[in-house]
N, C-alpha and C positions, 0 to 999 in steps of 0.2 A: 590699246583698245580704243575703237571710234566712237563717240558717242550714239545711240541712233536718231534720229528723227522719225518723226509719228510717219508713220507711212501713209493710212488716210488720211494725211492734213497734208495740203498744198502749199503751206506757209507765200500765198498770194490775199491781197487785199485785205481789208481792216482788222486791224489784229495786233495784239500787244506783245511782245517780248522781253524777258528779263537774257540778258544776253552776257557771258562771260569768253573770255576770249586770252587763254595765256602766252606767258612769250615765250621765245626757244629754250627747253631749257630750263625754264624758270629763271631764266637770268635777270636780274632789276635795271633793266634798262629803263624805266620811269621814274629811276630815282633823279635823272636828269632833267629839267626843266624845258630843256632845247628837244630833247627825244619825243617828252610829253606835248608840249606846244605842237609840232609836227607830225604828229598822231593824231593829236585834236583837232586840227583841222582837217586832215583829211577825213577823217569820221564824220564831224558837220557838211563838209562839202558833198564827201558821196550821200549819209543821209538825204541830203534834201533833194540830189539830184534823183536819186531813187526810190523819191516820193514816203521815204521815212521821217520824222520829230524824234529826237533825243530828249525824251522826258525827263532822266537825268544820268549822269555817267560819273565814275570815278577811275580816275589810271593809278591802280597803286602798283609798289616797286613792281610787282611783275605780273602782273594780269589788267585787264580792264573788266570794269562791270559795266552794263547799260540799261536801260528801262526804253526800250525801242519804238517806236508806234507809230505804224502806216496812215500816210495822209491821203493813198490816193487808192480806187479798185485794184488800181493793177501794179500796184507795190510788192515787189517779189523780194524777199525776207535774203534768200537763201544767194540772190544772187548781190544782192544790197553787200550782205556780208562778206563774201566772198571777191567785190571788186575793191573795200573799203581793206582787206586784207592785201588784197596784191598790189592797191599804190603804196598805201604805206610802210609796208614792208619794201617795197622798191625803192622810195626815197631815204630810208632808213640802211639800207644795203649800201647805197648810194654813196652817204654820209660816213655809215662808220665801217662798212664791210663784212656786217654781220648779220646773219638772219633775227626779223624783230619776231615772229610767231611761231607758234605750234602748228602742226598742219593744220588742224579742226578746230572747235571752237562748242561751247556747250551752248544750249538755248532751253526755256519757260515759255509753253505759252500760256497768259495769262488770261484768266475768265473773268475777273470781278472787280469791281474798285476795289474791295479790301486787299485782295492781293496786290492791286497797284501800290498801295499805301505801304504794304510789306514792302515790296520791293525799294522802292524810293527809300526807304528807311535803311532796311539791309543797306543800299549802296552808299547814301550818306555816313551810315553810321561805321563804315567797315573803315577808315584812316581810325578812329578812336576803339575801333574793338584791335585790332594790328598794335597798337600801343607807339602811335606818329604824328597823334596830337592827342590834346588834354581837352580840345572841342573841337566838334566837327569841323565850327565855321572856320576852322582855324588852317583846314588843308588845301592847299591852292591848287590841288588838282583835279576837281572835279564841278563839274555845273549841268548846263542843259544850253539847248542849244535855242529853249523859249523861255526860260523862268529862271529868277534867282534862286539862288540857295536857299532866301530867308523865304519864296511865298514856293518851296518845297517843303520845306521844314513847318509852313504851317501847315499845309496838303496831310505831312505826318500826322499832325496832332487832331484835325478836322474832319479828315477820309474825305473831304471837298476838294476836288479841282480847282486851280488858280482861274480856269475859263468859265466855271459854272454859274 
C-alpha cells in the first residue's frame, strides 16, 4: 500500500516537512558508515539544489528521517525527493549491487513551530528511543545541513529557532 499525498496541496513553495524514507526491505544498510556518509550527501546536495534546508535528519539502521524546508517559491517537495531517491539509490547500486529504498516514502506537512520542535525532537531523539545510544549526542549519524545538533537540541527545549 502507497502512502497518499493530500491531493489539494501542491507540495510547491514554502512549506515544511517531516519526511521519512525506508530502505528495500528494511534492510540496515545505514548500519554502515560509508553507505551513510553517501547518502548524506547526496540528500544535502539535491536539497539545496532544489531549493530545500535540512532542518535536521537522522539515518538510522534502516530508514531515514528529515525535517525538510523549502527555501525557495518554486521548491517542489515531491520532485526534490524523488531525484534525491534516484541518485542515491544509483550510487548505492553502483557500490554494492543492491537496491538502497522502498519505492515510496512517507511525508508531514507541518503547520506550527510546535510541531517543528516535535519533529526535531522525534528525530533526534529516535538513535536513544531504538536503544543505539545512551545520548542522543552520542549518534554520529544524524545533523542538518545548517545547525548543530547542540543549537537543535536547544530549538527542543526553547520552541525558538537558531535564526530567530
Amino acid at each position: 500500500m502507497h502512502p497518499k499525498r493530500l491531493q489539494e496541496f501542491d507540495y510547491i513553495g514554502p512549506q515544511a516537512y517531516f519526511l521519512t524514507i525506508c530502505t528495500a526491505e528494511r534492510h540496515e544498510a545505514f548500519r554502515d558508515a560509508g553507505v551513510v556518509a553517501r547518502a548524506c550527501d547526496q540528500f544535502l546536495q539535491t536539497a539545496e539544489a532544489y531549493g530545500f534546508e535540512i532542518t535536521a535528519y537522522c539515518f538510522m539502521p534502516d530508514h531515514l528521517h528529515g525535517l525538510v524546508t523549502s527555501t525557495r517559491d518554486d521548491s517542489d517537495f515531491k520532485k526534490f525527493v524523488a531525484m534525491f531517491k534516484q541518485r542515491s539509490g544509483f550510487n548505492h547500486r553502483r557500490e554494492t549491487g543492491s537496491h538502497l529504498w522502498q519505492e515510496n516514502y512517507y511525508e508531514h506537512v507541518l503547520r506550527s513551530e510546535d510541531a517543528l520542535a516535535a519533529v526535531v525532537g522525534y528525530v533526534l531523539g529516535n538513535p536513544l528511543r531504538a536503544g543505539l545510544v545512551r545520548k542522543c549526542e552520542d549518534y554520529p549519524f544524524m545533523g542538518s545541513s545548517k545547525y548543530t545538533v547542540e543549537m537543535l537540541g536547544d530549538f527542543i527545549q526553547t520552541k525558538a529557532l537558531p535564526w530567530e
